[in-house]
mmCIF file of the N, C-alpha and C atoms, coordinates in Angstrom:
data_MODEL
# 
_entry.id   MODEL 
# 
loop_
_atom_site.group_PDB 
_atom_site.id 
_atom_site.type_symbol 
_atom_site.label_atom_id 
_atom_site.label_alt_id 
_atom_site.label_comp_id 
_atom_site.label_asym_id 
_atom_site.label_entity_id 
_atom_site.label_seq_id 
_atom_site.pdbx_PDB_ins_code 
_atom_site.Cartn_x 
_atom_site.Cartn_y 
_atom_site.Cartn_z 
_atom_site.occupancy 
_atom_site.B_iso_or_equiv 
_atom_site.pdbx_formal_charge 
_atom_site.auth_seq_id 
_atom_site.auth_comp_id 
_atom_site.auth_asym_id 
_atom_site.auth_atom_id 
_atom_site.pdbx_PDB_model_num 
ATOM 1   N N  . UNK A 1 1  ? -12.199 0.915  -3.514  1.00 0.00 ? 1  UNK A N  1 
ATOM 2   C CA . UNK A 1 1  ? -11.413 -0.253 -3.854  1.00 0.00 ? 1  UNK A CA 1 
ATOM 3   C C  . UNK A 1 1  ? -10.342 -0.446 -2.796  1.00 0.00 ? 1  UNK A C  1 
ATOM 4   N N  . UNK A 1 2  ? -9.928  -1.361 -2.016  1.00 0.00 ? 2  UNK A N  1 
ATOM 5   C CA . UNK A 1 2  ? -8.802  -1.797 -1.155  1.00 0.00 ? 2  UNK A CA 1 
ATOM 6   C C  . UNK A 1 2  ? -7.937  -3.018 -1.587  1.00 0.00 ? 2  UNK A C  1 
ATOM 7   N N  . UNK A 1 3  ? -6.938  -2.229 -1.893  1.00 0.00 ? 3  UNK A N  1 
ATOM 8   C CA . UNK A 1 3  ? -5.673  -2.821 -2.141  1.00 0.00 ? 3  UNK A CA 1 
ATOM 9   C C  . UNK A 1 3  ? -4.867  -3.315 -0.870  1.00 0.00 ? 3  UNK A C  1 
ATOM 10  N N  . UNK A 1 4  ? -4.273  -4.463 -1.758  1.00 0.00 ? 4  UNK A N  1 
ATOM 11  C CA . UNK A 1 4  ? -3.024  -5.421 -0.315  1.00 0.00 ? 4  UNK A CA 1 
ATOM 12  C C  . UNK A 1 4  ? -1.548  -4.793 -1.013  1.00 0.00 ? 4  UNK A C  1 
ATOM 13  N N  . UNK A 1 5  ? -0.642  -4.271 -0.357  1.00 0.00 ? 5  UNK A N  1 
ATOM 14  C CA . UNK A 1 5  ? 0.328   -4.145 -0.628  1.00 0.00 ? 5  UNK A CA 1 
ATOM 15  C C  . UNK A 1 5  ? 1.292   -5.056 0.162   1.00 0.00 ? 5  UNK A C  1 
ATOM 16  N N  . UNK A 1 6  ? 2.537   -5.749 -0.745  1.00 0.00 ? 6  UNK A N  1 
ATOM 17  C CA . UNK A 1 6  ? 3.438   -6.335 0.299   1.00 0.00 ? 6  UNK A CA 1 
ATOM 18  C C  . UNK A 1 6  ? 4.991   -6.148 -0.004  1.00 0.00 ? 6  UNK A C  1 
ATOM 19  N N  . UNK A 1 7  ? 5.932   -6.623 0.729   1.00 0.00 ? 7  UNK A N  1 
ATOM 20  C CA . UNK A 1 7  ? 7.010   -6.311 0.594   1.00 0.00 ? 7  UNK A CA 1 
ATOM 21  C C  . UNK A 1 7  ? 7.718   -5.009 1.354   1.00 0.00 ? 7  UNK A C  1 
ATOM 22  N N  . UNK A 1 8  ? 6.704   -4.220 1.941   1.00 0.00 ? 8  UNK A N  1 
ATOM 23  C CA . UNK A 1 8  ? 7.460   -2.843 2.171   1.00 0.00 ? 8  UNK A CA 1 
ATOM 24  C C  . UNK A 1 8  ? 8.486   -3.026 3.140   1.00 0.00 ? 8  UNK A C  1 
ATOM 25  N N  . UNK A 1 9  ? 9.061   -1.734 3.059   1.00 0.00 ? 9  UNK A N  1 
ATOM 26  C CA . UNK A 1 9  ? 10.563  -1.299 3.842   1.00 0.00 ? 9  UNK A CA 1 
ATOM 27  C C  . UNK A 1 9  ? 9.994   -2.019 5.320   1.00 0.00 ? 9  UNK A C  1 
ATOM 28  N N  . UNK A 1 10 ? 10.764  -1.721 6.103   1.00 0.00 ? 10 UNK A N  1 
ATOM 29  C CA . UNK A 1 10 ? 10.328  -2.636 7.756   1.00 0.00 ? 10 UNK A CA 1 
ATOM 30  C C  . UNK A 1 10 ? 10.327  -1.178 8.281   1.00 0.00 ? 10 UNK A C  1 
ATOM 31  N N  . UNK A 1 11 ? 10.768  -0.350 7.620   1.00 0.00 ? 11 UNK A N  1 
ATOM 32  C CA . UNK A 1 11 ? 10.441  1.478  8.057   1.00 0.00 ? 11 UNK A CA 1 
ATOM 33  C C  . UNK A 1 11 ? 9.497   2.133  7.557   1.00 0.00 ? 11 UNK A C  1 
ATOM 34  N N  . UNK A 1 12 ? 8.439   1.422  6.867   1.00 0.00 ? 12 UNK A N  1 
ATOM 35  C CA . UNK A 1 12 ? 7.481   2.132  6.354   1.00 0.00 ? 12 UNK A CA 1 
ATOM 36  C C  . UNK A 1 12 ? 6.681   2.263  6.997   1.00 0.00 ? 12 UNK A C  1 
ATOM 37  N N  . UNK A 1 13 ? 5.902   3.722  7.021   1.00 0.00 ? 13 UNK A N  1 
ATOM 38  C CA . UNK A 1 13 ? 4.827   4.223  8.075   1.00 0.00 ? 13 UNK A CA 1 
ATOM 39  C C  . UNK A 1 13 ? 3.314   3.971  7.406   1.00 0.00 ? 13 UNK A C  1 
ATOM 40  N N  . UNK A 1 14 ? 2.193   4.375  7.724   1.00 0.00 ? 14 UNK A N  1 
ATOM 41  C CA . UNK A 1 14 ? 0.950   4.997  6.946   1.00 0.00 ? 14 UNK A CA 1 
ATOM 42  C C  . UNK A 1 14 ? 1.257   6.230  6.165   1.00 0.00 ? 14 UNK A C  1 
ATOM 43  N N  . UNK A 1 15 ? 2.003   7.201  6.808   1.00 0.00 ? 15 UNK A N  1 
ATOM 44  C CA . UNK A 1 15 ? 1.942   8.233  5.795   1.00 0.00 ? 15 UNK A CA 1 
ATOM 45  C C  . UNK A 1 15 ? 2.501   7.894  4.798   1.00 0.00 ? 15 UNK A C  1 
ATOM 46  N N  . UNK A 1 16 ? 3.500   7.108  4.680   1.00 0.00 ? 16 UNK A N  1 
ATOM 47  C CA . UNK A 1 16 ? 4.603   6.347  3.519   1.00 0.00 ? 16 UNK A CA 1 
ATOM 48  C C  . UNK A 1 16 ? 3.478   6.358  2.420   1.00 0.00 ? 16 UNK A C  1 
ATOM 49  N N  . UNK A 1 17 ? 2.920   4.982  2.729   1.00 0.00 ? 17 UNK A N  1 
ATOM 50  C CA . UNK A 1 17 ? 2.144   4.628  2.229   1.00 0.00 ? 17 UNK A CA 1 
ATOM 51  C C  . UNK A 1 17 ? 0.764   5.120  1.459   1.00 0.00 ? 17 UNK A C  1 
ATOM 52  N N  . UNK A 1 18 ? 0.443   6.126  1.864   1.00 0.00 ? 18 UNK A N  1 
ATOM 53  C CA . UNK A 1 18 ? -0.578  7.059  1.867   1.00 0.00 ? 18 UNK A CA 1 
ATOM 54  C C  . UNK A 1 18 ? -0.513  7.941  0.676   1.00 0.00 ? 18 UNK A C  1 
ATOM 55  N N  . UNK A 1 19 ? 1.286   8.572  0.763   1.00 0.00 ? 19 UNK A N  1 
ATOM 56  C CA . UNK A 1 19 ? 1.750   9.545  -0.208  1.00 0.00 ? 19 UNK A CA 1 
ATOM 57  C C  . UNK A 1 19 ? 1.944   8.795  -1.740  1.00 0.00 ? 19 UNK A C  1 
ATOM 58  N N  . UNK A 1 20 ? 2.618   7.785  -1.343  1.00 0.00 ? 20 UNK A N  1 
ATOM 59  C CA . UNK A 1 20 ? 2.618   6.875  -2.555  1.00 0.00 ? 20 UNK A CA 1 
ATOM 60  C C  . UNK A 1 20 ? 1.400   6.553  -3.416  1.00 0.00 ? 20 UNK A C  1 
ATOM 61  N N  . UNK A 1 21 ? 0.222   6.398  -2.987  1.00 0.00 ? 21 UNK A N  1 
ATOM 62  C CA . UNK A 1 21 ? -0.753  5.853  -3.443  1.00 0.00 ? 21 UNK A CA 1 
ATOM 63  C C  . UNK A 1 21 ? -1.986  7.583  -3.572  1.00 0.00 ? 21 UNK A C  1 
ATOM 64  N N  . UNK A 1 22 ? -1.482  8.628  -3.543  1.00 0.00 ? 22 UNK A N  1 
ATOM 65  C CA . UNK A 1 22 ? -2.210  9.692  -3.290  1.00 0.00 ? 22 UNK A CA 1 
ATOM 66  C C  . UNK A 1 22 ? -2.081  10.295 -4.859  1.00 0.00 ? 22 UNK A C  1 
ATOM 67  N N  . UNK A 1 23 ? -1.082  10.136 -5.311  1.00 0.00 ? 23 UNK A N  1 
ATOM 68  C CA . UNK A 1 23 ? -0.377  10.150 -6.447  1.00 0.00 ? 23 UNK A CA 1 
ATOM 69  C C  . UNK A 1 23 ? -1.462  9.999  -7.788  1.00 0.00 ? 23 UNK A C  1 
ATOM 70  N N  . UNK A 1 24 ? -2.247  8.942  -7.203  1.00 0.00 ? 24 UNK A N  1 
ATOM 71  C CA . UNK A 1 24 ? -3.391  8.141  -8.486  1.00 0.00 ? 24 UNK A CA 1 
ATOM 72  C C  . UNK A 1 24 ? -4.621  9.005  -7.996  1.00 0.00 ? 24 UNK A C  1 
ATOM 73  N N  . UNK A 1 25 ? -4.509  9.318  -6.930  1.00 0.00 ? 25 UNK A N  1 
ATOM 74  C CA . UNK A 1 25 ? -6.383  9.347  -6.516  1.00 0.00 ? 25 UNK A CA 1 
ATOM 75  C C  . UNK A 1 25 ? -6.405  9.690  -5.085  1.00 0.00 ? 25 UNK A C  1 
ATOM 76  N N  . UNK A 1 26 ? -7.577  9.769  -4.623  1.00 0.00 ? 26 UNK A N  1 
ATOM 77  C CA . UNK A 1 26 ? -8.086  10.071 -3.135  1.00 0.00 ? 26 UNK A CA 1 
ATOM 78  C C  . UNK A 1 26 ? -7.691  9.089  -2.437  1.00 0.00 ? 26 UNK A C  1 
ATOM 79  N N  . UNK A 1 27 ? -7.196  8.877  -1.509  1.00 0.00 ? 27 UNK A N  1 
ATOM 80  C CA . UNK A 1 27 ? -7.056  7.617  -0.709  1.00 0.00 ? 27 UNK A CA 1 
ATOM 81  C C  . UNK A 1 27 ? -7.756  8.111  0.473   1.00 0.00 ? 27 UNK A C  1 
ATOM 82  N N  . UNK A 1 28 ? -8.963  7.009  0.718   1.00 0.00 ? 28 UNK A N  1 
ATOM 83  C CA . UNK A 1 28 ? -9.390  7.001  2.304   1.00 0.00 ? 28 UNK A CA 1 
ATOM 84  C C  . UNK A 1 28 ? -8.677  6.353  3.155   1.00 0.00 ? 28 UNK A C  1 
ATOM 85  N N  . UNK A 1 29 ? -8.092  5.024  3.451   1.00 0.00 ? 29 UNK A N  1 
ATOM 86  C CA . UNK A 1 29 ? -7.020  4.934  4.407   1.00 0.00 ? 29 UNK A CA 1 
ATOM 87  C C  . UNK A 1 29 ? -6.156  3.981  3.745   1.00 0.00 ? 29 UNK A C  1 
ATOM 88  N N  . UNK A 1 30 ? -5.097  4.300  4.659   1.00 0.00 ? 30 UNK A N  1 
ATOM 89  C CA . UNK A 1 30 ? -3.971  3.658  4.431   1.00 0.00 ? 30 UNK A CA 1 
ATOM 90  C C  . UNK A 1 30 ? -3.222  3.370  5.574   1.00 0.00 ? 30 UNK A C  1 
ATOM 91  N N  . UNK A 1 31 ? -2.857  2.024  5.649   1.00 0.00 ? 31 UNK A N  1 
ATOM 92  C CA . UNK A 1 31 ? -2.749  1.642  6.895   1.00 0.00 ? 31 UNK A CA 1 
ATOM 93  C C  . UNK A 1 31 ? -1.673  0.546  6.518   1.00 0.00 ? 31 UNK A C  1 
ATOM 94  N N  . UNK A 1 32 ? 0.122   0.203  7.632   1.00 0.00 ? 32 UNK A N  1 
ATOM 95  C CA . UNK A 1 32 ? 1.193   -0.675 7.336   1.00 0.00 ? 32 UNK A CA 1 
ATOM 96  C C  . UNK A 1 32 ? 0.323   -1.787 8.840   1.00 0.00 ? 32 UNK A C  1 
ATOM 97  N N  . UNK A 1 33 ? 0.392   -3.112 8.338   1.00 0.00 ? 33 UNK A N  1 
ATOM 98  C CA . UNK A 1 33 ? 0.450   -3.790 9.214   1.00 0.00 ? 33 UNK A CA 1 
ATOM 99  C C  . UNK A 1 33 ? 1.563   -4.245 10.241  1.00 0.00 ? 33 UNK A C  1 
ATOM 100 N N  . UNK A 1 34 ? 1.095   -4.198 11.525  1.00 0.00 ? 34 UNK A N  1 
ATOM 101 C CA . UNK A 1 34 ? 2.309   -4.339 12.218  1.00 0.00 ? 34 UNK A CA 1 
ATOM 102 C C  . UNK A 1 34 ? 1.819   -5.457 13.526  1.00 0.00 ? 34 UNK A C  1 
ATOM 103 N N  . UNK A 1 35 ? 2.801   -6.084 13.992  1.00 0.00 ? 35 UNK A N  1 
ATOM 104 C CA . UNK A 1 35 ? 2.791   -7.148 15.346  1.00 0.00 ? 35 UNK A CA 1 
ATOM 105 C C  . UNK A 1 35 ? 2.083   -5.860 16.415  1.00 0.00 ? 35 UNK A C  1 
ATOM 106 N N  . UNK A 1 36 ? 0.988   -6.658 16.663  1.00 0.00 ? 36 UNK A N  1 
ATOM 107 C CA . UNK A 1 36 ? 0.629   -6.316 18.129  1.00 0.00 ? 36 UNK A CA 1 
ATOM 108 C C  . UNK A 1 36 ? 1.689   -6.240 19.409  1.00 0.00 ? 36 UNK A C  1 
ATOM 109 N N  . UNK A 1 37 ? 2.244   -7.195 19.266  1.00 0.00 ? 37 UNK A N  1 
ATOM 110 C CA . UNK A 1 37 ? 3.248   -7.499 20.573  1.00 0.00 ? 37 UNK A CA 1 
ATOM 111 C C  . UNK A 1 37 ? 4.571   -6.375 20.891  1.00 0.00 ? 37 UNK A C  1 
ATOM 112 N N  . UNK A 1 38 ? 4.881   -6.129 19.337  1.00 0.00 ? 38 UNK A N  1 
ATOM 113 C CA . UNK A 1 38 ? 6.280   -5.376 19.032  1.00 0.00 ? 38 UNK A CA 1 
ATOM 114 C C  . UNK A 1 38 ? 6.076   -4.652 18.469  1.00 0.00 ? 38 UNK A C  1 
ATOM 115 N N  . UNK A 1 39 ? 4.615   -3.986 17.472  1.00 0.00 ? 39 UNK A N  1 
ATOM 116 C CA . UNK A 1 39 ? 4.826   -2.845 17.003  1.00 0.00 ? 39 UNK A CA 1 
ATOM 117 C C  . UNK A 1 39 ? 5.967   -2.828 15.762  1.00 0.00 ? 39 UNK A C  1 
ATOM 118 N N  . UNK A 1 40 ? 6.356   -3.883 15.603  1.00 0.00 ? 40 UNK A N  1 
ATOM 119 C CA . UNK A 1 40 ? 7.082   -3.651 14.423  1.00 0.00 ? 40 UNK A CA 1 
ATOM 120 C C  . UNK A 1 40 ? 6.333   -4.000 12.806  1.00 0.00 ? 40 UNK A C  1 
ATOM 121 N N  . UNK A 1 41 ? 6.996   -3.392 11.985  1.00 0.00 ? 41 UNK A N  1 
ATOM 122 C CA . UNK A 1 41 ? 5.964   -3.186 10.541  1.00 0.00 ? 41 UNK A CA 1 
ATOM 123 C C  . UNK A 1 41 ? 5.915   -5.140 10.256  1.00 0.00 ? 41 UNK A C  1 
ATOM 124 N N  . UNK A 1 42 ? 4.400   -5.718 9.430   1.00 0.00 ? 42 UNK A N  1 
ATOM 125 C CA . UNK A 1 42 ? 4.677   -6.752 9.521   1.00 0.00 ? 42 UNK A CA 1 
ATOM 126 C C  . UNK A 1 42 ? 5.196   -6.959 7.611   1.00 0.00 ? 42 UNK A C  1 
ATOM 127 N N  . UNK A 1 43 ? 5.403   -5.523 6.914   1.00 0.00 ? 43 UNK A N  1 
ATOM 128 C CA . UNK A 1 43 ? 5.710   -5.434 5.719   1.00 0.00 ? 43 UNK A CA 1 
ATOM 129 C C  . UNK A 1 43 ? 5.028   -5.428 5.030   1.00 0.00 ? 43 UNK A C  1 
ATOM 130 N N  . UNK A 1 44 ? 3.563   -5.407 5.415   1.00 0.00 ? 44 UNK A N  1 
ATOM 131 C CA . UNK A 1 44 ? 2.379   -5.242 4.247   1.00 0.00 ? 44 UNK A CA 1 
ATOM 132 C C  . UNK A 1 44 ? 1.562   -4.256 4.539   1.00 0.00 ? 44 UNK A C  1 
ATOM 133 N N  . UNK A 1 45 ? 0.566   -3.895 3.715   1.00 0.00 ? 45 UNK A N  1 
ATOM 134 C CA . UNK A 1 45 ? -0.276  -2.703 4.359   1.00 0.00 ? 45 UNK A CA 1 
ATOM 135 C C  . UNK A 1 45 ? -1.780  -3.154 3.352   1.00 0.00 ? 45 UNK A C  1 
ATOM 136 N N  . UNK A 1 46 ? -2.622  -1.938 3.569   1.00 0.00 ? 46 UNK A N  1 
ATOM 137 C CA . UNK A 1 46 ? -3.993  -2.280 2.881   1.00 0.00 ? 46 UNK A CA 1 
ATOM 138 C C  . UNK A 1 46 ? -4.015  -0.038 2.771   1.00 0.00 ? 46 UNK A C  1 
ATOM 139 N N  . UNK A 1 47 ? -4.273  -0.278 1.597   1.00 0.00 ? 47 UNK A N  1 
ATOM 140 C CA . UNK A 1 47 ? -4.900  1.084  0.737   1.00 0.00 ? 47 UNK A CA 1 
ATOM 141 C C  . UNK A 1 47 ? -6.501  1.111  0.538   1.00 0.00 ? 47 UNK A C  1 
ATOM 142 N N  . UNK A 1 48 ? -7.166  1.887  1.063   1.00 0.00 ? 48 UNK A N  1 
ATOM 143 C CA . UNK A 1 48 ? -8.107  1.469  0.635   1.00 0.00 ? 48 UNK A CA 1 
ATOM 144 C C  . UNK A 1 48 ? -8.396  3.173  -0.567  1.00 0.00 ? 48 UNK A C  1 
ATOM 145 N N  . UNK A 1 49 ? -8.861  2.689  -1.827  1.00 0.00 ? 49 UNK A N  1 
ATOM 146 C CA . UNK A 1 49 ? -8.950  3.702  -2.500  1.00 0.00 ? 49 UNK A CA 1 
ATOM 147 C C  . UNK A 1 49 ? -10.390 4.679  -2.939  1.00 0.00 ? 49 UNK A C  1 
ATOM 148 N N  . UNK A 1 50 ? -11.224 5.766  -3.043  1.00 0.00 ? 50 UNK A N  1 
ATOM 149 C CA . UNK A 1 50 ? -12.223 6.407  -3.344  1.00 0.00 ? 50 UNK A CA 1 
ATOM 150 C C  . UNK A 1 50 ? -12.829 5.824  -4.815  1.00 0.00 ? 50 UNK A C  1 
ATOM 151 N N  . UNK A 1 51 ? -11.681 5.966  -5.822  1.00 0.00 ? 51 UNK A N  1 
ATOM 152 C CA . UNK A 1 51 ? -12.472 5.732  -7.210  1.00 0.00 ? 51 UNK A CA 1 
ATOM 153 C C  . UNK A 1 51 ? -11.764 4.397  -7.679  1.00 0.00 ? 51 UNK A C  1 
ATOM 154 N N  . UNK A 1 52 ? -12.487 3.066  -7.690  1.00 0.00 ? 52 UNK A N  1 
ATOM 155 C CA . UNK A 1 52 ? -11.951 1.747  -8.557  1.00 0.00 ? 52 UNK A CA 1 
ATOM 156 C C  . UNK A 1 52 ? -10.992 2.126  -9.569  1.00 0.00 ? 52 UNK A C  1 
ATOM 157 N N  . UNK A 1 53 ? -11.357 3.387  -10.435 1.00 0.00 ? 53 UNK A N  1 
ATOM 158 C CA . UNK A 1 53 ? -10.778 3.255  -11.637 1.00 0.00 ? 53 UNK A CA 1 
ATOM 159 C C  . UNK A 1 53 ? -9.065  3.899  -11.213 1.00 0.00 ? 53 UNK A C  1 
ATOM 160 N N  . UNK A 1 54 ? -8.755  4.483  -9.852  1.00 0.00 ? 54 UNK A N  1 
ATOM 161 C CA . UNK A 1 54 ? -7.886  5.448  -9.583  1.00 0.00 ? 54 UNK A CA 1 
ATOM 162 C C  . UNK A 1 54 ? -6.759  3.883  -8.703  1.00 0.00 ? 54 UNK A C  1 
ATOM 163 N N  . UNK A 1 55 ? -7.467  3.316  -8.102  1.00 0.00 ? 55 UNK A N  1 
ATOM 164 C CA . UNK A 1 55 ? -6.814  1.815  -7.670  1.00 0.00 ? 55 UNK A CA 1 
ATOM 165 C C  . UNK A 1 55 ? -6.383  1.064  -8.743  1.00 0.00 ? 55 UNK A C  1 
ATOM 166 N N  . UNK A 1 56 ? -6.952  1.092  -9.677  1.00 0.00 ? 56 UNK A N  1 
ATOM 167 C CA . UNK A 1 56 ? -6.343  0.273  -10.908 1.00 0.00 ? 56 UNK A CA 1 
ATOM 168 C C  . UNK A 1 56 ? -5.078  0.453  -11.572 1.00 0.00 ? 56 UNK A C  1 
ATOM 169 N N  . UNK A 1 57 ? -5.520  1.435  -11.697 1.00 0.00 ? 57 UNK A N  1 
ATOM 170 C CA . UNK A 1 57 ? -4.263  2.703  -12.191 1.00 0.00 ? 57 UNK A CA 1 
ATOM 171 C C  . UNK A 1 57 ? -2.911  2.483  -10.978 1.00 0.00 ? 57 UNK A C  1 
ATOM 172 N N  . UNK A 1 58 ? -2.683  2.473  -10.146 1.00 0.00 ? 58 UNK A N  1 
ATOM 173 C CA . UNK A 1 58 ? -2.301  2.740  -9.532  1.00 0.00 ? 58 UNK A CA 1 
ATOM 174 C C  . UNK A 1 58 ? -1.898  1.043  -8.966  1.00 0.00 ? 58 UNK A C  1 
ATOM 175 N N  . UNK A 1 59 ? -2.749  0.184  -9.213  1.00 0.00 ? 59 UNK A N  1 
ATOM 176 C CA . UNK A 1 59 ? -2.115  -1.575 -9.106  1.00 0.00 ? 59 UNK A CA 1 
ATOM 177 C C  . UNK A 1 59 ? -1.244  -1.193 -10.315 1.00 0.00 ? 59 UNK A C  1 
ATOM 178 N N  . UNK A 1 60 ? -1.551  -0.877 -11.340 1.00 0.00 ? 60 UNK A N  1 
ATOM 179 C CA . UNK A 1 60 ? -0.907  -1.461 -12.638 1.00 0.00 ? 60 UNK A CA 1 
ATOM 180 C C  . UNK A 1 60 ? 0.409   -0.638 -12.597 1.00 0.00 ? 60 UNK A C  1 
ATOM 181 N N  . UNK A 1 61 ? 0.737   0.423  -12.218 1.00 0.00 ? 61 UNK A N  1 
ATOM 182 C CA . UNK A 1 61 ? 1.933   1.175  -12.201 1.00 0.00 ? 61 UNK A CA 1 
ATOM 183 C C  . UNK A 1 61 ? 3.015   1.194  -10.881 1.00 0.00 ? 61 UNK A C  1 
ATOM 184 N N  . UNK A 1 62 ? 2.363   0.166  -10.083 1.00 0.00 ? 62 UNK A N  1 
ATOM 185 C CA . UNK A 1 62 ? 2.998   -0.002 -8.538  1.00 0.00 ? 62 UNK A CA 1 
ATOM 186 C C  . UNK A 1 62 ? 3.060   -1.470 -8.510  1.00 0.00 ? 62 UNK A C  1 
ATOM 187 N N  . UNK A 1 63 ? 2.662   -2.090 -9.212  1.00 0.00 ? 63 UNK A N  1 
ATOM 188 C CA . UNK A 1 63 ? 2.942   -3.324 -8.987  1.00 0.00 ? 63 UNK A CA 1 
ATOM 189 C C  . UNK A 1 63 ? 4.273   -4.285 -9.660  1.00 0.00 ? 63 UNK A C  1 
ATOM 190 N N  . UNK A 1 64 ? 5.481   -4.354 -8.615  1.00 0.00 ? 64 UNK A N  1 
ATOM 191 C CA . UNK A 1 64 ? 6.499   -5.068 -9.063  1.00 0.00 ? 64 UNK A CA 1 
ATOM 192 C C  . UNK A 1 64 ? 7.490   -3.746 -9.962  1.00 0.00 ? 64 UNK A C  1 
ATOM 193 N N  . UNK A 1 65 ? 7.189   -2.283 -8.668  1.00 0.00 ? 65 UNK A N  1 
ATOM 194 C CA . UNK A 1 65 ? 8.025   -1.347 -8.743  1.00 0.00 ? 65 UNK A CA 1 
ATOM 195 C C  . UNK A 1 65 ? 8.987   -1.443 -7.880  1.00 0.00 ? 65 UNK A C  1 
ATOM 196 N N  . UNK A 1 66 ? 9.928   -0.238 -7.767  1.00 0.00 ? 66 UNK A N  1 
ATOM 197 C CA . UNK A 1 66 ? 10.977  -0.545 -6.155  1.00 0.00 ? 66 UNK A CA 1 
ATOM 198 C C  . UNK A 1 66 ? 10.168  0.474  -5.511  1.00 0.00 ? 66 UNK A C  1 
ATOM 199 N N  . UNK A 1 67 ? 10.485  0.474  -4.317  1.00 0.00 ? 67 UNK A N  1 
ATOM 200 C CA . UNK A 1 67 ? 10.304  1.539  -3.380  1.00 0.00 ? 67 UNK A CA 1 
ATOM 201 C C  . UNK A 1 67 ? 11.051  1.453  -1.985  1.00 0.00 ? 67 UNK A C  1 
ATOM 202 N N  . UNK A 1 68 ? 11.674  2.550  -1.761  1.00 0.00 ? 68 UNK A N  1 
ATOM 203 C CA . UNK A 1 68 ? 13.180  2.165  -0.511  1.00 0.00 ? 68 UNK A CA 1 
ATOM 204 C C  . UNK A 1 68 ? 13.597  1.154  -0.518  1.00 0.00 ? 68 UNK A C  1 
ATOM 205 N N  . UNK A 1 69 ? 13.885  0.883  -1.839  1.00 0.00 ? 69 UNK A N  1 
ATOM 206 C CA . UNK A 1 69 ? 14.867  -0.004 -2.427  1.00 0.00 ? 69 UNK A CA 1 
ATOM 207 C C  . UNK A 1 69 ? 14.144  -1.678 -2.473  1.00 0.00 ? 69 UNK A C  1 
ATOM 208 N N  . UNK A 1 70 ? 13.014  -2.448 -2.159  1.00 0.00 ? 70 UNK A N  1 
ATOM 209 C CA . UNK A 1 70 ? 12.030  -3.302 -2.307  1.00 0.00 ? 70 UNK A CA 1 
ATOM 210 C C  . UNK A 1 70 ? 10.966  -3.207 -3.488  1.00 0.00 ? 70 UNK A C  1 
ATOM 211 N N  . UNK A 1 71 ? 11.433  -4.431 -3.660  1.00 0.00 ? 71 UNK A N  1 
ATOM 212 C CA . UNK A 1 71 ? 9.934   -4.529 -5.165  1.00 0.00 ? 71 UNK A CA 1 
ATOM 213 C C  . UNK A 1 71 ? 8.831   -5.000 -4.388  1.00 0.00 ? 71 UNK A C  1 
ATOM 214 N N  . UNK A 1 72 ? 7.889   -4.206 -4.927  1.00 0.00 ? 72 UNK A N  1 
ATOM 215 C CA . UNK A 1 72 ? 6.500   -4.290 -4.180  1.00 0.00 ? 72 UNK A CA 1 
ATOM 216 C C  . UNK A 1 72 ? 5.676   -5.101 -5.053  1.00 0.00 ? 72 UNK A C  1 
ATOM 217 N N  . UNK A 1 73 ? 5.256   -5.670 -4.059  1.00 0.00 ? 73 UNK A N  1 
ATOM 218 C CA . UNK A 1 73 ? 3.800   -6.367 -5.125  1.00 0.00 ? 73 UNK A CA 1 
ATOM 219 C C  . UNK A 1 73 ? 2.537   -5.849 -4.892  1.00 0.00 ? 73 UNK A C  1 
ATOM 220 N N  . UNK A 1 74 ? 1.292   -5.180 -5.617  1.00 0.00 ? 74 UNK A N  1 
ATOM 221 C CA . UNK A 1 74 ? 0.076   -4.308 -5.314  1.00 0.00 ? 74 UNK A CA 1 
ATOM 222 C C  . UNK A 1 74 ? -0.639  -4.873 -5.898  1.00 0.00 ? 74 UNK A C  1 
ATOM 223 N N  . UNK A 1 75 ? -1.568  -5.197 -5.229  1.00 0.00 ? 75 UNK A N  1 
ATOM 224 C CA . UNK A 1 75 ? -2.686  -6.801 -6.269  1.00 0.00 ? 75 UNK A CA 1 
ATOM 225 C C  . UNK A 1 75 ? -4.036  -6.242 -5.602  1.00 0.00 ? 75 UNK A C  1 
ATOM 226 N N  . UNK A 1 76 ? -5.225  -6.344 -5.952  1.00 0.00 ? 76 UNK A N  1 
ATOM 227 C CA . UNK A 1 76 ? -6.559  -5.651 -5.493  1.00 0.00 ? 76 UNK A CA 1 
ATOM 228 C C  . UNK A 1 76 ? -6.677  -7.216 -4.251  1.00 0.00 ? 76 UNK A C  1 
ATOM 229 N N  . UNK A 1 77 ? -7.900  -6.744 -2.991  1.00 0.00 ? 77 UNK A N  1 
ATOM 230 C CA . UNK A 1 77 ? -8.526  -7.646 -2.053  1.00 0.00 ? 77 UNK A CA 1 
ATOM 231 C C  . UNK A 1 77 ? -9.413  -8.219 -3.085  1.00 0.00 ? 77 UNK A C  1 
ATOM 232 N N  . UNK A 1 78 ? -9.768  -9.362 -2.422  1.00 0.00 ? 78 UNK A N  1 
ATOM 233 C CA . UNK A 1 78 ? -10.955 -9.810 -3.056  1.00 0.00 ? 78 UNK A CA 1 
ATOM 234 C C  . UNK A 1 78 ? -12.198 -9.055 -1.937  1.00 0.00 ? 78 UNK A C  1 
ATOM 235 N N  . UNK A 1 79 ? -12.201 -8.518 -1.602  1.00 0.00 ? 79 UNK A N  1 
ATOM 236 C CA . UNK A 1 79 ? -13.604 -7.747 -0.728  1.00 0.00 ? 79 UNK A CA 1 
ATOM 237 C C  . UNK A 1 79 ? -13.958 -7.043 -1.604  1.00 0.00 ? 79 UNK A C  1 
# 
């Protein structure tokens, strides 16, 4: 299952992201989007998760939480 996450810190890494979402389940990747040009975070990322049922879990308890001080929004891809 691959999740869109948005809102994050402008300091958030992959591992950030990774640990947070490791919590529910296996995570195969986890990845913060960032500007090609600057390398800076573009505040969203993509989770992609092992078990549907462990992504769910894990939308429903992360979604429109804080985290370094930002409410996140965690909503499934449509892929």
């Amino acid at each position: 299952m691959i999740i869109q996450v948005y809102n994050l810190s402008p300091d958030f890494t992959d591992k950030h992201l990774r640990k947070i979402f490791e919590a529910f389940g296996t995570v195969l990747n986890a990845e913060v989007s960032r500007n090609p040009f600057n390398g800076r975070s573009n505040r969203n990322g993509m989770v992609e998760m092992l078990k549907t049922e462990d992504g769910e879990k894990a939308i429903q308890l992360l979604d429109r939480s804080i985290v370094e001080g930002k409410i996140i929004s965690v909503s499934p891809t449509n892929k």
